[in-house]
C-alpha positions as CSV (number, residue, x, y, z in Angstrom):
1,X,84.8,89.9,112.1
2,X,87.4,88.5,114.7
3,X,91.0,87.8,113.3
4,X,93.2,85.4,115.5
5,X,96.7,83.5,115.1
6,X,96.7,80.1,114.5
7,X,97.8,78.3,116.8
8,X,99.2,81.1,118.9
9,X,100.2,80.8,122.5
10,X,100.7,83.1,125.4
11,X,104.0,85.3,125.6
12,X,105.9,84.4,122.3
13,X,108.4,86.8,120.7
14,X,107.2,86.6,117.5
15,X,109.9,86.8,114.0
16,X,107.0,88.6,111.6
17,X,107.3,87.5,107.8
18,X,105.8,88.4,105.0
19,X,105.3,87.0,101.4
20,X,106.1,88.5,98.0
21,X,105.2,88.0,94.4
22,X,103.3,84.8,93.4
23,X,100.6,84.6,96.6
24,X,97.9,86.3,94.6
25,X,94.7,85.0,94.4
26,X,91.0,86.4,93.5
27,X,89.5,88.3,96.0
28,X,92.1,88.5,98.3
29,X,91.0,91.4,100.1
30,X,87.7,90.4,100.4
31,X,88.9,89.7,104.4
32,X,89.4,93.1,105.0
33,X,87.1,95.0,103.4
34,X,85.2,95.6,106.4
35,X,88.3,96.5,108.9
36,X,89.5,99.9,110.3
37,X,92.3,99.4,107.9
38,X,91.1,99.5,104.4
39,X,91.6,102.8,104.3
40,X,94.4,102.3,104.0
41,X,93.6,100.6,100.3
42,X,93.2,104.5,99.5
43,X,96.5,105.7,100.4
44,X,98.2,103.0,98.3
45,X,96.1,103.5,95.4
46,X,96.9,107.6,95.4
47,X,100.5,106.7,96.3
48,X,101.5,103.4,93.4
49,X,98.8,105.0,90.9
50,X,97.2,101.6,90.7
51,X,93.5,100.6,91.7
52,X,93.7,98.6,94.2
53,X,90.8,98.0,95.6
54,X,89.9,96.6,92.4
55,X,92.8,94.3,92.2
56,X,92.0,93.1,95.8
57,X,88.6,92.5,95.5
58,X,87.3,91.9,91.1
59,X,90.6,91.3,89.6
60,X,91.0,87.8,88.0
61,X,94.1,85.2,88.0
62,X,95.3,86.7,84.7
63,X,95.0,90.3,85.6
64,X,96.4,89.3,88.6
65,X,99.6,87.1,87.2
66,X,100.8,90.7,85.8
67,X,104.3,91.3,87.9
68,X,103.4,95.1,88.5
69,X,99.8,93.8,89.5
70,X,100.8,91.3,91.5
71,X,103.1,93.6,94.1
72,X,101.1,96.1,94.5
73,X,98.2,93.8,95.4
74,X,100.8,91.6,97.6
75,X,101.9,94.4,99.0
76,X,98.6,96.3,100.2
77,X,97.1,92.5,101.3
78,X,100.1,92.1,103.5
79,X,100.1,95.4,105.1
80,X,95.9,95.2,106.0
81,X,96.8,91.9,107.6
82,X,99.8,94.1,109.6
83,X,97.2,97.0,110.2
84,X,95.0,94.4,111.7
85,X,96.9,92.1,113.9
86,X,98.5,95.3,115.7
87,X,95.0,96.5,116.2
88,X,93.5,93.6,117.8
89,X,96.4,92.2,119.6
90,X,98.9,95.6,120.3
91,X,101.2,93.9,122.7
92,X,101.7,91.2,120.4
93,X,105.9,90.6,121.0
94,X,107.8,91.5,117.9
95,X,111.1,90.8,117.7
96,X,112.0,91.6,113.8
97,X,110.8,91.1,110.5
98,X,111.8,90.1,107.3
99,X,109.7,89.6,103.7
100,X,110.6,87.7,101.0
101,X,111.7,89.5,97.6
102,X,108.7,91.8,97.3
103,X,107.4,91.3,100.9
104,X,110.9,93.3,102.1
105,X,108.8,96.4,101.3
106,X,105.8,95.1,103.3
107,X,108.3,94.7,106.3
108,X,110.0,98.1,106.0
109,X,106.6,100.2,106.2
110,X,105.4,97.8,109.5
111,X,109.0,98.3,110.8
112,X,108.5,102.1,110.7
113,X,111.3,102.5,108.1
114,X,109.0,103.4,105.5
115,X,106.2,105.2,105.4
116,X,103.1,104.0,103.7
117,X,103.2,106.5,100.9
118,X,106.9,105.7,100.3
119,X,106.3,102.1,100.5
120,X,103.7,102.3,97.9
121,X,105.5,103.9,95.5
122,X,108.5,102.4,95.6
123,X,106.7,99.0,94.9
124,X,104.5,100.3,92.5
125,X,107.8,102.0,90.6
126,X,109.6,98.3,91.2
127,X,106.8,96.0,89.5
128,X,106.3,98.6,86.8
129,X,110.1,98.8,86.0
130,X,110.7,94.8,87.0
131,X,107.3,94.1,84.2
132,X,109.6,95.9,81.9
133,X,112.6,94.2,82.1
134,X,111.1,91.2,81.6
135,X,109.3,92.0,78.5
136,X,112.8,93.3,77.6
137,X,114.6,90.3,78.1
138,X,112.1,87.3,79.0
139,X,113.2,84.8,81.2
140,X,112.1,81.6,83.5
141,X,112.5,80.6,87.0
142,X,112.7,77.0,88.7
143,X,112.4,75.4,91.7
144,X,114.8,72.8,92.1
145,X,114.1,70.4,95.0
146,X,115.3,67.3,97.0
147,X,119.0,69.1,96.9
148,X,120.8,71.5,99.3
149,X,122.3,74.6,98.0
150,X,126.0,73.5,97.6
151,X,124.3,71.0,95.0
152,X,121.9,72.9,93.2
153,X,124.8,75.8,92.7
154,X,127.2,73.0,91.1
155,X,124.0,72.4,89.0
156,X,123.7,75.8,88.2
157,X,128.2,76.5,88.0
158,X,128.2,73.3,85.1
159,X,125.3,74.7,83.4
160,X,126.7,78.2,83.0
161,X,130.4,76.5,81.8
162,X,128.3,74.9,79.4
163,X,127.1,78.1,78.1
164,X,123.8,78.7,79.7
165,X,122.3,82.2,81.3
166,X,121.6,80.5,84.4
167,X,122.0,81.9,88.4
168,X,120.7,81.3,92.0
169,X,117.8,82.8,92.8
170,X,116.2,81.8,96.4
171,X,117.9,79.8,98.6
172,X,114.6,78.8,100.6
173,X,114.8,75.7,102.6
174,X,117.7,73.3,102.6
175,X,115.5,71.1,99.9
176,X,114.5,74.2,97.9
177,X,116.5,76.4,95.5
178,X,115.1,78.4,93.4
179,X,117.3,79.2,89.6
180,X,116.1,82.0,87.0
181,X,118.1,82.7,83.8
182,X,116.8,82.3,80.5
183,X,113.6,80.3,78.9
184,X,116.4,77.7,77.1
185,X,118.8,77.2,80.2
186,X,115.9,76.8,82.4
187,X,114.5,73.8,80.7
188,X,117.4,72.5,79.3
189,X,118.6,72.1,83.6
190,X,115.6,69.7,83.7
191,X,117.5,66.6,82.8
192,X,120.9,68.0,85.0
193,X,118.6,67.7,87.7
194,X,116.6,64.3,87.0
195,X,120.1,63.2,86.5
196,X,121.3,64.2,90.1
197,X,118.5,62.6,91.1
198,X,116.9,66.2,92.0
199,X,113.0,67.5,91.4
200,X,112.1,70.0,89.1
201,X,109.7,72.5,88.9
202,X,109.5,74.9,86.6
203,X,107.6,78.2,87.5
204,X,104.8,79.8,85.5
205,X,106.7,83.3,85.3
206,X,108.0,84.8,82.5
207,X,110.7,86.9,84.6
208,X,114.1,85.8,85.4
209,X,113.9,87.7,89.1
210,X,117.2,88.4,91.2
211,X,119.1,87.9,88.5
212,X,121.0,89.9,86.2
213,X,117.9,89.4,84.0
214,X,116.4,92.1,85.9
215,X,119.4,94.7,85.8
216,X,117.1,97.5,83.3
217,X,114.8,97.6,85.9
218,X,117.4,98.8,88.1
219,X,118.1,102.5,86.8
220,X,114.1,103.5,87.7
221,X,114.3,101.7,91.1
222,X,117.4,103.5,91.7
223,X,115.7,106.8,90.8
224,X,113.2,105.8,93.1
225,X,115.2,104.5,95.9
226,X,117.2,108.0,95.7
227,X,114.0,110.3,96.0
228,X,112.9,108.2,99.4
229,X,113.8,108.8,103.4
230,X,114.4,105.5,105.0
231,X,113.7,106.9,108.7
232,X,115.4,105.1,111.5
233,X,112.2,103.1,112.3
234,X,111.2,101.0,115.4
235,X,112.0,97.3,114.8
236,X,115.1,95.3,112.8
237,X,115.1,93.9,109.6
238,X,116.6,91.0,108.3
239,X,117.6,91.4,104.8
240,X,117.4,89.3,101.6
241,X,120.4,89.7,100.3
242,X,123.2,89.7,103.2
243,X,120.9,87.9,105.9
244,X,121.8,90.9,108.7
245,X,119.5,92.3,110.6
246,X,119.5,96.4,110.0
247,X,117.8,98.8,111.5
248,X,116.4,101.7,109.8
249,X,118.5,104.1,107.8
250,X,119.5,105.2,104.5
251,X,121.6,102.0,103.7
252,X,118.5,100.5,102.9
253,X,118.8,102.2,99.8
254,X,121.9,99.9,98.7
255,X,120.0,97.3,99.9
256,X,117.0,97.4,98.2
257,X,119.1,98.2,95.2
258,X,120.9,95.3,95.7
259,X,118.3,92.9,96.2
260,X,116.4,93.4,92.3
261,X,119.5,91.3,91.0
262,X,120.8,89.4,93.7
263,X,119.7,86.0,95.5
264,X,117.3,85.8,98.4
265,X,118.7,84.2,101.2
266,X,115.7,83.2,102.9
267,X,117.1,80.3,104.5
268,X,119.4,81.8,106.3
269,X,117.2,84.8,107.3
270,X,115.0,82.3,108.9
271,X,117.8,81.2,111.4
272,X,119.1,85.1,112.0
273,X,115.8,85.6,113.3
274,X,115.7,82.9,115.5
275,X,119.4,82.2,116.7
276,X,120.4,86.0,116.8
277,X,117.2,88.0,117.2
278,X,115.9,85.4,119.8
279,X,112.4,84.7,118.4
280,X,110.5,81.6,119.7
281,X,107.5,81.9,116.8
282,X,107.7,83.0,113.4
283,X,104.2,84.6,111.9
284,X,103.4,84.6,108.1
285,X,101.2,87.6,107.7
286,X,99.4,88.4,104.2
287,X,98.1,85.9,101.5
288,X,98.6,82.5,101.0
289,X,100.8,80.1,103.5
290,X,104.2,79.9,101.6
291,X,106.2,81.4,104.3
292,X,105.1,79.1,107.5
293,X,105.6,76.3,105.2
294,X,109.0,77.1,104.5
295,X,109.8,77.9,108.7
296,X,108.5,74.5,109.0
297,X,110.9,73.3,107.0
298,X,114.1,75.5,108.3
299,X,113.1,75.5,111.9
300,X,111.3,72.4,112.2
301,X,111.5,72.9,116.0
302,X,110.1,76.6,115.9
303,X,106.5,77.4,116.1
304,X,105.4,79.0,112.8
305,X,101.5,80.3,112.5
306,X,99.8,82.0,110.2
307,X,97.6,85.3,110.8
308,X,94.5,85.2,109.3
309,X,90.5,86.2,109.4
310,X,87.6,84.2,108.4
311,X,85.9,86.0,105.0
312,X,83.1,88.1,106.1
313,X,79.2,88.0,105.4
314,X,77.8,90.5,102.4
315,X,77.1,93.2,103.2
């Protein structure tokens, strides 16, 4: 089995991404079951107290569209991808790295901040306690589209003087926002934005994710976050919620902290990584192609690939 970057070319300095909750699919790891890395399937098992290896490889959509489920898997897809393309290609030029929501974790543990064991844990404690809180207090999320930010947040400011449970939740692109609040103010923003001439989308989740919607799951993430060394690591990254690159440290902590019930900035990650942190390609590694799809968008001008392996023959 040969992995390879599409589209790569010689010498770039490569901004590393990687994706969080909502890139799940069925037999996901299948790619890697035959790599030097699965082992590494073990170690996050032991570590999040899930089974992974049967969420990677037998688990359906529906076991699968469980929040806990869904990071963990995420998580452990993204990381064999990692495991792989710094085995085949070791002086690969990387810059930084940043994941989106969930896939922060992902970039912590390749950026040496983490550890794998600590990695694992902390997202299996996050999607257990984030599962939680949404059973608690259901919620809805949205992606609102054709807009920049400035207008979906006036969207979002006259819905909430109205009444409504309604925040920011992704700043993605400069056509995509993403709102979470509750089930009523989610769908009752579907005419605002028809009426602003805006598309709609609402998302099939039943959390209201960085938003205060998710505040109970912050006491056991806390917890968590208090029991873990963030080492000082070997590469920067660039944070969801303050768009800064950091390198590795106990701050991350706050950050991660931070993050449960705060917006994403991804957009403006995107252009950290490439105006400050001098990359010339951006890499989506793990599941799915969400993240090049969105560079495209940001960074038009920028390269953006996708790391990937063709599924292997039975054994």
């Amino acid at each position: 089995m040969v992995a390879h970057v599409e589209g790569s070319t010689a010498g770039p300095r490569y901004a590393v991404l990687f994706p969080g909750q909502g890139v799940q699919r069925p037999g996901m790891g299948e790619p890697w079951r035959g790599t030097e890395s699965w082992e590494l399937v073990d170690s996050v098992s032991r570590a999040s107290g899930f089974d992974v290896a049967e969420l990677l490889l037998t688990a359906d959509q529906e076991t699968l569209s469980r929040t806990d489920h869904a990071q963990i898997s995420v998580f452990t897809a993204s990381l064999l991808a990692w495991s792989e393309f710094r085995r085949q290609d070791p002086s690969a030029g990387v810059v930084a790295l940043a994941g989106h929501s969930l896939g922060e974790y992902t970039a912590l543990v390749a950026a040496g901040v983490l550890s794998v064991t600590d990695g694992a844990r902390l997202v299996g404690e996050r999607g257990r306690a984030m599962a939680e809180a949404a059973r608690q207090r259901p919620g809805a999320m949205a992606a609102v589209m054709g807009g920049d930010l400035r207008q979906v947040t006036e969207l979002v400011e006259e819905a909430r003087r109205d009444g409504c449970e309604l925040w920011v939740a992704n700043h993605n692109s400069p056509q995509q926002t993403v709102i979470a609040g509750s089930r009523t103010a989610v769908e009752a923003t579907a005419g605002r934005a028809a009426g602003a001439g805006l598309r709609y989308s609402v998302l099939p989740v039943t959390a209201a994710c960085h938003s205060p919607y998710m505040e109970p799951a912050g006491a056991p993430l806390r917890r968590a976050l208090d029991l873990t060394d963030f080492t000082a690591g070997t590469l920067p990254v660039v944070a969801n919620v303050d768009a800064r690159a950091h390198r590795g440290g106990e701050h991350w902590g706050d950050l991660c902290a931070r993050q449960l019930v705060g917006p994403v900035r991804w957009a403006d990650t995107l252009h950290v990584l490439h105006e400050e942190r001098g990359a010339t390609a951006f890499l989506d590694i793990g599941p799915g192609a969400t993240l090049a799809a969105l560079t495209r968008r940001v960074l038009p001008e920028v390269p953006s690939h996708r790391f990937r392996t063709p599924v292997p023959q039975s054994a």
